[in-house]
C-alpha positions as CSV (number, residue, x, y, z in Angstrom):
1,X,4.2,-0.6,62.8
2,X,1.1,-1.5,60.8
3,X,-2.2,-3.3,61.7
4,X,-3.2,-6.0,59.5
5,X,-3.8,-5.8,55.4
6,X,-7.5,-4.9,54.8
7,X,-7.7,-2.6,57.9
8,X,-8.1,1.3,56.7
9,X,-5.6,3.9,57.4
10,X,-7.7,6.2,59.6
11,X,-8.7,3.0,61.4
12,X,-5.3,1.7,61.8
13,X,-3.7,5.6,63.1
14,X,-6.8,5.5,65.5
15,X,-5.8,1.9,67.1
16,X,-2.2,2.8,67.3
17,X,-3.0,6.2,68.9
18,X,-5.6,4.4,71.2
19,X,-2.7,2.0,72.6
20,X,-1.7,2.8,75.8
21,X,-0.9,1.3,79.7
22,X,-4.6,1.7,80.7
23,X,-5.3,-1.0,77.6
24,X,-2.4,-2.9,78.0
25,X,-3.1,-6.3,79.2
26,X,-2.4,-6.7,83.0
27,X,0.4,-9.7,82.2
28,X,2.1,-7.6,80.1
29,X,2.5,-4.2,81.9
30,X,6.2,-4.1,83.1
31,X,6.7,-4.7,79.5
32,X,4.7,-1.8,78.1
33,X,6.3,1.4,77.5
34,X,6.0,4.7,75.1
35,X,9.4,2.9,73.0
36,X,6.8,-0.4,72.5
37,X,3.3,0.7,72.6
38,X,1.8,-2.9,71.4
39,X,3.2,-4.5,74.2
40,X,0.3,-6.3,75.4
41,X,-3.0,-4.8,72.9
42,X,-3.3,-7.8,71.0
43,X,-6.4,-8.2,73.3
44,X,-7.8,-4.5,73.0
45,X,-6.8,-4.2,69.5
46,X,-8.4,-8.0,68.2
47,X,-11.7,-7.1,70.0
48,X,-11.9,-3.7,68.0
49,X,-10.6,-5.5,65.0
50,X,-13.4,-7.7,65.2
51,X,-16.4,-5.1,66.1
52,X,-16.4,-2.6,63.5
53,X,-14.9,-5.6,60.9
54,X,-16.3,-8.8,61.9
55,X,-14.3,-12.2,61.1
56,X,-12.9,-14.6,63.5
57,X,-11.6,-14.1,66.6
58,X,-8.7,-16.3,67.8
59,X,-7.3,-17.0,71.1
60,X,-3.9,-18.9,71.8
61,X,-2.0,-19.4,75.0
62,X,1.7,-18.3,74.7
63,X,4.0,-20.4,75.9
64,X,7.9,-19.1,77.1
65,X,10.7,-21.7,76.4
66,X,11.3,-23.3,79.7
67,X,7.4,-24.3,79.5
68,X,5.7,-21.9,81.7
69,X,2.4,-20.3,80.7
70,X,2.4,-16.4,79.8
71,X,-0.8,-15.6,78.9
72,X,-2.9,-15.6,75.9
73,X,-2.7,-14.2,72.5
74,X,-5.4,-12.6,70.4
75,X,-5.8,-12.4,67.0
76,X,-8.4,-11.5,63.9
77,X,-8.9,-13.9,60.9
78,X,-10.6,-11.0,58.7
79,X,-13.8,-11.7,56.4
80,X,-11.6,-11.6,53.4
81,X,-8.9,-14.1,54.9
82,X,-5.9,-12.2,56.4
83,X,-4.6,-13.8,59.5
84,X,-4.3,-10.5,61.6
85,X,-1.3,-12.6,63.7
86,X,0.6,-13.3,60.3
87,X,0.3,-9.7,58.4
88,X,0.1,-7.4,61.7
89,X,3.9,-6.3,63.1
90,X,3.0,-5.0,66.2
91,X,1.9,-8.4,66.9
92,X,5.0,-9.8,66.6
93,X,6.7,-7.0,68.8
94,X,3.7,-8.5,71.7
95,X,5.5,-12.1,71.9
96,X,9.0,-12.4,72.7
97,X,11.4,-14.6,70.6
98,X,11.5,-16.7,73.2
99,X,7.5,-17.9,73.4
100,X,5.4,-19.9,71.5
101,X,1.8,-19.6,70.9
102,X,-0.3,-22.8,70.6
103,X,-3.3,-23.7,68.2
104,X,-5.8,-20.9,68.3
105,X,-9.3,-21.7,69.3
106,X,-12.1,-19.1,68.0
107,X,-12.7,-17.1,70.9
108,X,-16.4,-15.2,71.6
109,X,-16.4,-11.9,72.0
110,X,-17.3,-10.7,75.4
111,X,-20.7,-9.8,75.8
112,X,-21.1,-6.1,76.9
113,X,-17.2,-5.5,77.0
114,X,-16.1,-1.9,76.5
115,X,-13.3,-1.7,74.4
């Protein structure tokens, strides 16, 4: 698993050993287990992303195939570029082959969220 290009290695161990069911996205909790620890973070992970680096955060909705609404996706686009969504595998374990995301919108970052 990594976390997107541009993000250092002691900051990308300390995400990964930072994911866990207490940060896992309410939507996505009967999914999240030890085996698949990014199962649901993209929110967590995006908003850390985006403190300590800056950038863009983006927000999609996610889409399964019959239609039906799933939730949302986060994602970074980094100051130098790299679209977090694209580079970041543990992203791609979060959405299931069989869901979409939509256009992303730039999201604001909560104001006095704890991360």
């Amino acid at each position: 698993m990594c976390v997107p290009d541009g993000v250092p290695e002691d900051l990308q161990a300390a995400i990964r050993a930072a994911w866990a069911f207490d940060t896992c996205d309410p939507v996505d909790a009967d999914d999240w287990s030890a085996a698949n620890p990014a199962r649901g973070q993209c929110g967590s992970t995006a908003l850390t992303i985006h403190d300590l680096l800056g950038g863009e955060l983006l927000i999609a909705e996610v889409i399964r195939s019959d239609g039906s609404r799933q939730g949302v996706h986060y994602w970074n686009l980094l100051p130098d570029g790299t679209d977090h969504r694209i580079r970041s595998r543990p992203t791609l374990k979060q959405i299931r082959a069989a869901a979409a995301t939509h256009f992303p919108t730039q999201a604001d970052q909560p104001q006095g969220a704890l991360i």
